[in-house]
C-alpha positions, 0 to 999 in steps of 0.5 A, spaced: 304 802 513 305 796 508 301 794 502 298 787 501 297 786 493 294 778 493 295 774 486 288 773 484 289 771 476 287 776 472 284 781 476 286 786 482 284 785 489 290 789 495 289 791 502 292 796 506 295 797 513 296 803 518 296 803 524 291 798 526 287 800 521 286 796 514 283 799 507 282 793 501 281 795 495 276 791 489 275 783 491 277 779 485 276 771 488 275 767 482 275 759 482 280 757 477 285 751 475 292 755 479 287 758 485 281 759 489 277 763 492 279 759 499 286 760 498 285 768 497 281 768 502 286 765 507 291 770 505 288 775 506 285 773 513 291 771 515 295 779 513 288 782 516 288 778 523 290 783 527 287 790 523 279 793 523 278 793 516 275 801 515 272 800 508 271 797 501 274 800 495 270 797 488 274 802 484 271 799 478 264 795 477 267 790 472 267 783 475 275 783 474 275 788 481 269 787 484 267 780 484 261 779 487 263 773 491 269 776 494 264 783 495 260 777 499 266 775 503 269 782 505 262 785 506 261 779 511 266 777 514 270 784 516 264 789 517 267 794 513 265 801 516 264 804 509 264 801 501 266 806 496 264 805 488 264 810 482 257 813 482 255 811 475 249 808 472 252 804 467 251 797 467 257 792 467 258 784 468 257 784 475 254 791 477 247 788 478 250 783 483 254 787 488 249 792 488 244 786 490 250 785 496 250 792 498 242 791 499 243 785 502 248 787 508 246 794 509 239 790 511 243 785 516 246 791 519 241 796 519 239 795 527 246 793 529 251 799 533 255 798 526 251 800 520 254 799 513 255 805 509 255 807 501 260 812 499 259 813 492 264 817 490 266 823 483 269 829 482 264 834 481 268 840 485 275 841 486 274 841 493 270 834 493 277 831 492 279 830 500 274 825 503 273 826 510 272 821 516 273 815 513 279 813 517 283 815 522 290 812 520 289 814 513 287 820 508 284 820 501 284 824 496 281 822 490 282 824 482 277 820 478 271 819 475 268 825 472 262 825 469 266 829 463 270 822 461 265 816 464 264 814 457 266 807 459 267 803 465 274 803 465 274 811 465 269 810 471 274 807 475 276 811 482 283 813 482 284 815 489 291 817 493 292 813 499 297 815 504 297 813 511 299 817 518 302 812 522 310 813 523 312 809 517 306 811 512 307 814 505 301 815 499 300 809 494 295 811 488 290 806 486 288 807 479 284 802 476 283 800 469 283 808 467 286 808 460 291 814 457 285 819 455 282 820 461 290 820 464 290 826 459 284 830 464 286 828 470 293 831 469 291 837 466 286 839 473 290 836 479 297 833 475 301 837 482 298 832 486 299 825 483 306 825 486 306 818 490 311 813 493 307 807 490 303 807 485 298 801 482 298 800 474 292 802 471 288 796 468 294 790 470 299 794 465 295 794 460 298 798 454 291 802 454 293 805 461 299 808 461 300 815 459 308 818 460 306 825 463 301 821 468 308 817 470 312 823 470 307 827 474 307 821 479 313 819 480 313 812 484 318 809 487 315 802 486 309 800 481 305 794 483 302 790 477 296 787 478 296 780 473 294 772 472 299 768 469 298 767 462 292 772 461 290 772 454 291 779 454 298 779 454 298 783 461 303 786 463 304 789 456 312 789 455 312 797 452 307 799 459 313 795 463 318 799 459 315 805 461 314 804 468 321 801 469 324 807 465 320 812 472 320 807 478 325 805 481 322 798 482 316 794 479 313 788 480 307 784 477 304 778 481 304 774 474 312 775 473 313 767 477 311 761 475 303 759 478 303 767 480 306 771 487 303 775 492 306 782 493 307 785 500 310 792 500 313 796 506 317 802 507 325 802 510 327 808 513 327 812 507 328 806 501 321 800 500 320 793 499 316 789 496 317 781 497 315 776 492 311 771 496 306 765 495 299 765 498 297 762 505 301 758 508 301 755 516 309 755 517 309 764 516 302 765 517 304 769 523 310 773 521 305 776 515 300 777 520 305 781 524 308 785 519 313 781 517 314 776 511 318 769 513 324 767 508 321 760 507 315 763 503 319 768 499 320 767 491 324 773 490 326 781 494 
């Protein structure tokens, strides 16, 4: 199992492997002065070349993750078996359109031996959080939305423990932009299940994401955070990397170098890795894809 977390600017978009499965999780692909849609969509082809891509993960119907260019891109050119969102009925900036996207390929698909799927996923019963069928290298155990606490979009967002089944799987929290408040909810009804070995940060280390018990309770080897260099929202915020580095035996960002970094995350026996490396390039297109990361295209270990 290894983690791909792509730098796309201010917003989140991350692939996952086990075995010879994939899962990615949100789809932003913007066009902007220090990267584009195409080089996203280079990078990620190249780390999933030689995976199925099992399912979409939309934790979030805000346009910073489920961008409907990069939900058009995903849908269309990897066939996911499945795409999961929150199921809430609030409008956003981009819901209308990703909506529109999921129309249109589960008409394309509806004749064909693989039709498109809709997960729409909340907890209403305890029972509800184990997620069955969706993959066979993966399993997923899901914690949030809750219709007590979707007051916003953020606190709609999915937060799902991911963890993979091949021989060198570990569980990876994926969280959205859930802020501190909800976080007091999730720990209070399913607190002794959040323990995981990698854990995203919930709204690109926003100050408003971060609650100490969560931190506590998770306890992460590694928090990978999700963030545009230079973003106007000053994400990370310095008092939330604090926090996760006083925890986490390691945490990165995609914006901690100059013109921003992808992150690739994997297990070593019983330590993990993440190396900071750019975007697509020919030369190491191949090690990436196998697993690997060649050294010319590493920034920082």
């Amino acid at each position: 199992m290894d983690i791909f977390t792509l730098y796309v600017g201010q917003g989140a978009l991350a692939a996952v492997r086990a075995g010879d499965e994939a899962i990615v999780v949100d789809t932003h692909m913007p066009n902007c002065d220090d990267i584009t849609q195409e080089q996203i969509e280079k990078s990620l082809d190249c780390y999933l070349s030689k995976s199925k891509v099992r399912g979409l993960i939309l934790t979030g119907l805000d346009k910073d993750h489920a961008c409907p260019a990069g939900v058009e891109s995903i849908l269309t050119k990897y066939e996911p078996d499945w795409v999961m969102y929150p199921k809430y009925y609030k409008d956003t900036d981009a819901a209308s359109d990703v909506f529109d996207i999921i129309a249109r390929q589960e008409k394309r698909r509806a004749r064909t031996s693989q039709p498109l799927i809709r997960k729409s996923v909340r907890v209403d019963r305890p029972e509800s959080r184990h997620l069955k069928d969706l993959a066979t290298y993966f399993t997923f155990e899901l914690f949030s939305p809750h219709m007590e606490d979707m007051d916003s979009s953020n606190n709609s967002s999915i937060v799902l423990k991911l963890t993979g089944l091949d021989q060198a799987g570990f569980s990876y929290l994926i969280t959205g932009d859930t802020e501190t408040e909800r976080w007091d909810n999730i720990n209070r009804f399913f607190g002794s299940s959040l323990c995981s070995d990698v854990m995203a940060a919930s709204h690109h280390g926003a100050r408003t994401g971060v609650n100490a018990r969560t931190l506590l309770l998770v306890s992460p080897h590694t928090v990978l955070i999700s963030a545009g260099v230079d973003n106007s929202y000053g994400h990370p915020d310095g008092s939330a990397v604090t926090a996760y580095q006083k925890v986490a035996t390691r945490v990165f960002a995609t914006n901690a170098e100059d013109g921003g970094t992808c992150l690739f995350t994997r297990r070593l026996g019983d330590d993990y890795e993440t190396q900071l490396v750019r975007h697509f390039d020919r030369v190491a297109a191949k090690d990436l894809a196998g697993g690997a990361v060649d050294t010319m295209r590493v920034v920082r270990q």
